[in-house]
Each structure stands twice: as structure tokens, then as C-alpha cells.
C-alpha positions in Angstrom: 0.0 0.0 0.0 3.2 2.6 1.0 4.3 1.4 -2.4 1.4 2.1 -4.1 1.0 5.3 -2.4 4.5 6.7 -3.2 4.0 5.6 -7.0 0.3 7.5 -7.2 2.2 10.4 -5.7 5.0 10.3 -7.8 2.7 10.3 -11.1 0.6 12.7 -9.6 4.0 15.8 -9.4 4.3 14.1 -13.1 1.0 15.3 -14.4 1.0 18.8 -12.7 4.3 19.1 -14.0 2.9 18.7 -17.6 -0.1 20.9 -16.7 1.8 23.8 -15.7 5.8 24.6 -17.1 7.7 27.9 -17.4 10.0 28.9 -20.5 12.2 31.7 -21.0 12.0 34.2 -23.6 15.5 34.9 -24.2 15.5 36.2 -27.7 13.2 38.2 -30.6 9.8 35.7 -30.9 11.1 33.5 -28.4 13.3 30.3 -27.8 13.0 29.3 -31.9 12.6 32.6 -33.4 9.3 31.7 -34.2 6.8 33.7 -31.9 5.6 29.9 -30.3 5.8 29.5 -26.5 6.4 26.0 -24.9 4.7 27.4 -21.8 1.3 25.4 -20.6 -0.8 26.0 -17.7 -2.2 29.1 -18.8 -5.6 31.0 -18.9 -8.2 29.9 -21.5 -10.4 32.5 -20.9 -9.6 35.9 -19.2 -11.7 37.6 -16.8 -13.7 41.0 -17.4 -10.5 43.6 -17.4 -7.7 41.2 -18.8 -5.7 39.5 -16.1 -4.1 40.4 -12.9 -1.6 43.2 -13.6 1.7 42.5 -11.1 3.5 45.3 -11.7 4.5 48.1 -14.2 8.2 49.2 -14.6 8.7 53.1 -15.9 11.7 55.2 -17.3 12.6 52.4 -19.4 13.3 54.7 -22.3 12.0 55.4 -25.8 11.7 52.8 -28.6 10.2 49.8 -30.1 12.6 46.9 -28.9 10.1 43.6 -28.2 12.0 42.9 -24.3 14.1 39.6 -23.5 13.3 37.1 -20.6 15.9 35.1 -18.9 17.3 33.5 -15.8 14.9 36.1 -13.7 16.1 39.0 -15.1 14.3 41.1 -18.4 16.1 42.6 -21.1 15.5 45.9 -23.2 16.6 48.7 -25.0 15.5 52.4 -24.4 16.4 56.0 -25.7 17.1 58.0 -22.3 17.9 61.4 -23.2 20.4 61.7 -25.6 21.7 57.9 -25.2 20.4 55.0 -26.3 21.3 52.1 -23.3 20.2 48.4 -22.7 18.7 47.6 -19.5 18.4 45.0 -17.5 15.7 44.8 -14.4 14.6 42.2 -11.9 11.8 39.6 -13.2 10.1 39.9 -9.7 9.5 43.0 -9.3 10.5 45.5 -12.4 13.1 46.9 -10.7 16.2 48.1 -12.6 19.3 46.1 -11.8 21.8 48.0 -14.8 21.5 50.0 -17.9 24.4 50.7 -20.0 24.7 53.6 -22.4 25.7 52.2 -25.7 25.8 55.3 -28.8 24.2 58.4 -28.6 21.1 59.5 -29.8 21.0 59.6 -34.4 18.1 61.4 -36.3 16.1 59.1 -38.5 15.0 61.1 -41.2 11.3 60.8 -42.0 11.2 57.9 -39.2 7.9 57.7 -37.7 7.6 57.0 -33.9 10.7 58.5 -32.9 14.2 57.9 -32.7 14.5 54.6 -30.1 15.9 51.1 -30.7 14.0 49.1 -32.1 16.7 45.3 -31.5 15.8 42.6 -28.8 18.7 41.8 -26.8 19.5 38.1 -27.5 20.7 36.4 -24.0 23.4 33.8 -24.7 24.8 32.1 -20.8 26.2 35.0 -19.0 26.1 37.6 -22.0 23.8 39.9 -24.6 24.0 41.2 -27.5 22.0 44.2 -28.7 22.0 46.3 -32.3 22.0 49.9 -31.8 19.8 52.0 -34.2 22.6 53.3 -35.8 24.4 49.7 -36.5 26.2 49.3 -33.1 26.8 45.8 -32.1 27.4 45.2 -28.6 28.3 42.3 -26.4 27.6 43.4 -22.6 28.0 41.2 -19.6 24.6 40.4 -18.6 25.0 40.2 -14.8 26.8 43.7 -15.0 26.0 45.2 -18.3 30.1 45.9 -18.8 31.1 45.9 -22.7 33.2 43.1 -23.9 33.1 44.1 -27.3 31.4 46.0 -30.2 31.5 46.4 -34.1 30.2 49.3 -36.2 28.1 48.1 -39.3 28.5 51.0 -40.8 32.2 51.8 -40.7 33.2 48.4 -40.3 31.2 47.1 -42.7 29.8 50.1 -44.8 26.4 49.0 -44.0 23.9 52.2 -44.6 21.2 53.0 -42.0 17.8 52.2 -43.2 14.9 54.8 -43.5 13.8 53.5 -39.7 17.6 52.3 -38.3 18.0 48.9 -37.9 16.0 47.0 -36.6 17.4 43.1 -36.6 17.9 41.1 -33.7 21.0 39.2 -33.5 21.0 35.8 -33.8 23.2 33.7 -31.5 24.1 30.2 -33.0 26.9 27.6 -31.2 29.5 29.9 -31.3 28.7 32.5 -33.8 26.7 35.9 -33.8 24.9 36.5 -37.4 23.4 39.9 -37.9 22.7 41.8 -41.2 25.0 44.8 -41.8 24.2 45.2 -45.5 27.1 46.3 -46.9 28.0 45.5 -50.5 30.7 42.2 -49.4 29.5 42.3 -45.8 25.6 41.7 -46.3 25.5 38.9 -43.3 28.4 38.8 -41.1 28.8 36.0 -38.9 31.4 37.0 -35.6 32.8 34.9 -32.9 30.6 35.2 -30.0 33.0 35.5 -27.4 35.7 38.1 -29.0 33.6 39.6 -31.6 36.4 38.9 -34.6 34.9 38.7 -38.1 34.4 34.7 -38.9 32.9 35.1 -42.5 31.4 38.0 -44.4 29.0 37.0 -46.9 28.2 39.1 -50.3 24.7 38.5 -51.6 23.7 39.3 -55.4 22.1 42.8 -55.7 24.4 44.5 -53.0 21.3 43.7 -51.1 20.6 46.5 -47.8 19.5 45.5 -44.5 15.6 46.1 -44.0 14.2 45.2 -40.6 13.6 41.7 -40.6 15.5 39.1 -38.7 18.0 35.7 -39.0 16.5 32.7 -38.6 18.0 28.9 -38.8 16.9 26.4 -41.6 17.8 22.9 -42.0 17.6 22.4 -45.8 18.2 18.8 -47.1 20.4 18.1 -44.4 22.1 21.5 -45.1 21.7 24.4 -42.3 21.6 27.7 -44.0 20.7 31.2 -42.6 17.7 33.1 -44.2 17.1 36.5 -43.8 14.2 39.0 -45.2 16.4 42.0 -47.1 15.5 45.1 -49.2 15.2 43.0 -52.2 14.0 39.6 -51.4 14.2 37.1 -48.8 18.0 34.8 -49.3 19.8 32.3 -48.0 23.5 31.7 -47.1 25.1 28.3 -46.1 25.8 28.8 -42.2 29.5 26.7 -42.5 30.9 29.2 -44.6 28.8 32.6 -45.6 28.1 31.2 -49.0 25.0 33.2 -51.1 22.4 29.9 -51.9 19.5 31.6 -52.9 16.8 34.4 -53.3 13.3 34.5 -53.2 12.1 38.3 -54.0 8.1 38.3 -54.5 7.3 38.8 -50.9 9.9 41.9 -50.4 8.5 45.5 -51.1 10.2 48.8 -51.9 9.5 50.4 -48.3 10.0 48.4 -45.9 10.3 44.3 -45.0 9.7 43.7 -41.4 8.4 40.1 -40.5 10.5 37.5 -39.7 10.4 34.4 -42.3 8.5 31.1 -41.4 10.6 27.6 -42.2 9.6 24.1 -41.9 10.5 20.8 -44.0 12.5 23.0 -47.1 9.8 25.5 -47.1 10.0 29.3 -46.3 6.8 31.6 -46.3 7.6 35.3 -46.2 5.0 38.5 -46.6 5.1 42.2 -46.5 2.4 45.0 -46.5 2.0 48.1 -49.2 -0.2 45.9 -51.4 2.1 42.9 -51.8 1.5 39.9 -49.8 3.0 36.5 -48.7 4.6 33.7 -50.6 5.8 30.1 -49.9 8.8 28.9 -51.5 9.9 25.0 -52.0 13.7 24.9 -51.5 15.5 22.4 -53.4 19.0 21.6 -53.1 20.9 19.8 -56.1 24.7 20.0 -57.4 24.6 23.3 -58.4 23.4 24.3 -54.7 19.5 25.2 -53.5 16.7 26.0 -55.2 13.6 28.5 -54.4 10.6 27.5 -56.2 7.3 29.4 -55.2 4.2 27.3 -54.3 1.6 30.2 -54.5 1.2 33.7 -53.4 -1.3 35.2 -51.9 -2.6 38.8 -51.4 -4.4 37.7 -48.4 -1.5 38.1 -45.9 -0.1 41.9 -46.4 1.9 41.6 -43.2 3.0 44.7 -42.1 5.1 44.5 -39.2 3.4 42.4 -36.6 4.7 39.1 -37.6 3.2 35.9 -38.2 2.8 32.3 -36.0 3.0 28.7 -37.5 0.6 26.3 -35.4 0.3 22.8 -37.0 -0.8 22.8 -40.5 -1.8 26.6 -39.9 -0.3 30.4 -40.4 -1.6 33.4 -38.3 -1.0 36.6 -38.4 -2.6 40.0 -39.5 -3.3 40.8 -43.0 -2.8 44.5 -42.8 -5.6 44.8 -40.5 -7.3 41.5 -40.2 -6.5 38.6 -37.9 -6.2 36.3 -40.8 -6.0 32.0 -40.8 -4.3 30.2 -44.2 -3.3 26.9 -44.5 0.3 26.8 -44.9 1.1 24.3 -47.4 -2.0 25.8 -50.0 -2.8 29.4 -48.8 -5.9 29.1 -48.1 -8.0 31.3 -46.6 -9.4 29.9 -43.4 -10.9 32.5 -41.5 -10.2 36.1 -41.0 -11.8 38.8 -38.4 -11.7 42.1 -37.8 -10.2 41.4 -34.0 -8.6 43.9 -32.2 -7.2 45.7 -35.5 -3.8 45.7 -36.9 -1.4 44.8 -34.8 1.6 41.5 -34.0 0.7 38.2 -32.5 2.6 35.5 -30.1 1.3 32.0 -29.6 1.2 30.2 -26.5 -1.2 27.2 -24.6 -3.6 27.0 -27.6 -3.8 30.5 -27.8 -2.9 33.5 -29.5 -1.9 37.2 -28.0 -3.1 39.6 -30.7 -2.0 43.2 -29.7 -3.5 45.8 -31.5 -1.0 48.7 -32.4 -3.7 51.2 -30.8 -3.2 49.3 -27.9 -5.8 46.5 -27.1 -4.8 42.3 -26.7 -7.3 40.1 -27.4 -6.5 36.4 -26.0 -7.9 34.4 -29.5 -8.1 30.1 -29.6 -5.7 28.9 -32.2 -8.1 26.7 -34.6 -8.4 26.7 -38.0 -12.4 26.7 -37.2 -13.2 30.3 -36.8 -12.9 33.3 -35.0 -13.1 32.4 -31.1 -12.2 35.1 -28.9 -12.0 34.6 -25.2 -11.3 37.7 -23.8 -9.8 41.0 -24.6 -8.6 43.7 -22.3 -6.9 47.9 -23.0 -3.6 48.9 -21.7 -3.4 51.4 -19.2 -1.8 54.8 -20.0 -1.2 54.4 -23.2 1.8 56.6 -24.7 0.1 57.7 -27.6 2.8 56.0 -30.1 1.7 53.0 -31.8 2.3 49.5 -29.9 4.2 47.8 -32.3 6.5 45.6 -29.7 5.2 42.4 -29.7 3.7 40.3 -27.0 6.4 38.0 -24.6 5.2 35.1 -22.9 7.6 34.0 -20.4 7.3 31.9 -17.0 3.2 32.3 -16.4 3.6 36.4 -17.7 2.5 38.3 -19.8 4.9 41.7 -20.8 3.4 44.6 -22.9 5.9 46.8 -23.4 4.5 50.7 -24.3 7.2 52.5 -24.7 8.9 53.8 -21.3 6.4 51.1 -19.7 6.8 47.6 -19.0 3.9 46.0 -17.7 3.4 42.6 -16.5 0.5 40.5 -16.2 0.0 37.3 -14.4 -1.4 34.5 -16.9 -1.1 31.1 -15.2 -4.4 29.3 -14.4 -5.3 28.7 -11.0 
């Protein structure tokens, strides 16, 4: 019977360990760059008002940099004044632990919303690394926030500033740090992560400029490759060496590419707003190297800025400003609703996190089905600037970022 017990007990901590984990957020869309959070346990419905709000953090600074999560500790970037710093404050309570002034303030010209960062910090073990509007790469200690190193896009790399800075978040893979410079024989530069030297520099067809998209990994054929959203076209270099593989322009407009590509099993689907649209492209590798073939193309997802969320056989994200459902492999229109306007999504427990960029999150069940909506609540105190950070889901929270606000929001289920 004591055996019996102990076993029943044992499988018992089993199961509510299932029902209810934490996961970091330690990077732009989360652990896999893809906007999908492992965590479970969480809300299915949200009361009348949106859920608990546990604290709000304020001075954080001006910009549009989507925080970090890890280890306890949160992760952003702010214009304070006439610097622009990364910050660093406890997950417990909001409180600031460091900030470190990185490059002083630049003037965007014609850049709406001000003259903040707009880079997630990428949290690697015991340090960050951050992309300053002007091009500034920085490694920082994050216990401390000291520099280790830095590299200049521009003069290093004679990367040029796009209309609205840059805007990537760097990419930390084994021991390299990829990011997009743009520069004519420096498009992607891969660095060492610990000492910041130059590991490969890879040219891509065009002189291709940096837009405001992000890396992401792709296994194709066996083959890992990085692909990245440019000025021109969404491309692909091999990962070993820097090597230009391929293009895949028909998503990419003239103003400004902003949503991070989606990849699974040698398939990439990229879309951009200002009447274009969304494509999926089959890539193909054979002796010459890889192939981009599109499948279709559809008008139906103009994504703007807000990003876009692969959930089994489905893609969601806003089609300028309808919450929209296609199948992935056809693009087919599922569904699409009005919901809570334009805005950027985040994926989590069966759920999305729509956040409109005039400030409402509606809490929306991730089915192919329909529209279900279970609950919707306004930020307090808006700025006034558009909300364009995206939702993070880390550890049973919820952060909304608003400019110099952080708030956080307590999401796990009772």
C-alpha cells in the first residue's frame, strides 16, 4: 500500500508538472525565433478587465525593442535622453538592476515614432548582444551590463542605415553571432561570440541592404543555412561558410520588409504590406546548390510588421488589419476577423496574443475553425505612439511593453 502510495504520488507531481511549465524568452519571438511559446498551464479565458496586472516598470526609455526574458532577469533597450542604453531589471518586481549607455542619440530622417531602438537583446549564458539603431553591435555582460566588445556596421562594414535604423535582432548560434549589416561584401556577417572577430562576411547578389527583418535557422536537405528578409528579397547563405544559396524576391517591397520568415521541412513563407502579400517557397538543393521555387502567393496576408505564427498545419497573423487563418502548405483562406485591428501576434497554450497597435490584446483560440475570442482587455496609460512591440510570454507572464512602460500580467491558471 506505501508502495502504491508513493507511485500514485510520484505520477501525480508528473501530471502537474505537464499541466503547468515555465520557459524563458531569451531572444526576438522567443526560444525558436518563431513567436511559439512552450509554456502550458495558462488562462483559457480571461476575466472581465484582462488579467491580474503584477507590476509596471517606468523610465525604461523610448523605442520599439520587443523585451528579452531570462534567468529572472528582463532585457531591453530604451532611448534615455540623448543615449540609447540596454537595461536590465529584476523579473520579480520590475526593478532596474543596470542599464548601459551604448551610442548616442542619431536622427532618422522621416522615421515615424521616434528615434528609439528598435533590436531585442539576444541572452546567450552569461552575456547579450543588442544592435544599436545606428548599426552598433554590442556584447555586454549580462550580470553587470560591462562591454566586452562592439563592431560598427556602418564603418566596419559600410552598411547604410535604413529609412527607420536597424531594426534586426542578432542571432546567437553555437558559437557565432549572425546579424545583417548590409554592406556590399559584408551583407550577413557571422562574428565569434565570445571576442567579436569577423568569422565570415558574406556578399549576396544585388548589394542587397538591410531592411528590418530578422535571421533565422533552416535545415535544408540536411544542409543548415541562414535566411534573412532583405530590401530585395528574402536569401539564404550556407551557415558553415557565408556562401550566397539563394533568393526568393516576391514577398519583399520597396518600403520596408519587417516580419521575420517562417521555415519548416525546405519551405519558407515570407509576406510584406504596401499591397504585396505573402509567398511560400519550396527549397531544393541539387549539385549546383539550392533552389527557391514558389508554391503560391497570396494577397491575403499583407503583413505589415506584426509578424506571423505557425501552429500545426496553420499560419496566423494580421493581413494588414485582419486577424487572418491560411493553410500553410496551399494558402488558403481559413478565417479572418476584424479582431482587435492591426497589430503582432505571439502563440502560446492554444492561444494567441493579438496586440492591436492602438493598444488592445485580445486572448484568441488557435483553430483553424473560426474566429473564437475569449477575452480581450486595454492597456493602461497608453503613450500615444503606436504598440508595435510584440507580445512576450515567459514563465506564467505576460509583458506589454509601451514605450517607457513595462507591464506585466500574471497569466497562469489557478
Amino acid at each position: 500500500m506505501k508502495m502504491l502510495l508513493h507511485v500514485t504520488s510520484v505520477a501525480l507531481l508528473a501530471i502537474a508538472g505537464m499541466v503547468a511549465q515555465g520557459a524563458d524568452w531569451p531572444q526576438w519571438r522567443g526560444e525558436n525565433r518563431d513567436g511559439i511559446s512552450r509554456e502550458t498551464g495558462l488562462l483559457k479565458q480571461w476575466p472581465e478587465g484582462g488579467p491580474k496586472l503584477l507590476w509596471k516598470a517606468t523610465g525604461l526609455g523610448e523605442g520599439y525593442a520587443t523585451p528579452s526574458v531570462a534567468k529572472g532577469r528582463i532585457y531591453g533597450m530604451g532611448l534615455r535622453g540623448d543615449k540609447e542604453v540596454v537595461w536590465a531589471l529584476d523579473a520579480a518586481n520590475g526593478k532596474e538592476v543596470w542599464h548601459t549607455p551604448i551610442a548616442d542619440k542619431i536622427t532618422l530622417e522621416g522615421a515615424q515614432g521616434g528615434y528609439g531602438p528598435r533590436s531585442t537583446p539576444t541572452v546567450d549564458g552569461d552575456r547579450l548582444y543588442a544592435l544599436g539603431v545606428g548599426g552598433l553591435l554590442v556584447c555586454l555582460d549580462a550580470k553587470n551590463g560591462r562591454l566586452i566588445w562592439k563592431q560598427d556596421f556602418v564603418k566596419d562594414f559600410g552598411g547604410t542605415v535604413p529609412v527607420w535604423g536597424y531594426s534586426e535582432s542578432p542571432l546567437v548560434d553555437g558559437n557565432l553571432v549572425i546579424a545583417t549589416p548590409g554592406g556590399k561584401d559584408a551583407a550577413i556577417v557571422a562574428f565569434n561570440k565570445a571576442s567579436g572577430a569577423v568569422v565570415w562576411k558574406a556578399a549576396v547578389p544585388g548589394n542587397d541592404r538591410a531592411h528590418y527583418s530578422s535571421i533565422i535557422i533552416a535545415s535544408v536537405n540536411g544542409q543548415k543555412q541562414y535566411v534573412q528578409f532583405m530590401a530585395g528579397g528574402v536569401v539564404g547563405v550556407e551557415a558553415a561558410t557565408g556562401k550566397f544559396l539563394w533568393r526568393y524576391d516576391n514577398p519583399a517591397n520597396r518600403v520596408a520588409n519587417c516580419s521575420t520568415p517562417i521555415y519548416r521541412d525546405n519551405h519558407v513563407f515570407a509576406a510584406s504590406a504596401y499591397s504585396t502579400g505573402g509567398g511560400l517557397a519550396k527549397l531544393t538543393r541539387n549539385s549546383d546548390g539550392t533552389v527557391a521555387e514558389q508554391v503560391y502567393f497570396t494577397k491575403s496576408m499583407q503583413n505589415h510588421h506584426g509578424g506571423m505564427v505557425l501552429v500545426g498545419d496553420y499560419l496566423y497573423g494580421f493581413d494588414n488589419n485582419t486577424l487572418t487563418c491560411l493553410e500553410f502548405k496551399t494558402g488558403k483562406v481559413m478565417w479572418t476577423d476584424r479582431s482587435v485591428g492591426k497589430g503582432s501576434v505571439t502563440y502560446a497554450d492554444g492561444h494567441l496574443y493579438a496586440r492591436s497597435e492602438r493598444g488592445p490584446i485580445a486572448l484568441v483560440e488557435a483553430t483553424p475553425m473560426g474566429y473564437v475570442e475569449k477575452g480581450r482587455f486595454e492597456q493602461p496609460e497608453r503613450s500615444g505612439n503606436p504598440t508595435w512591440t510584440y507580445p512576450v510570454i515567459a514563465n506564467g507572464r505576460l509583458y506589454l511593453l509601451d514605450q517607457n512602460t513595462l507591464y506585466c500580467y500574471d497569466i497562469k491558471a489557478p
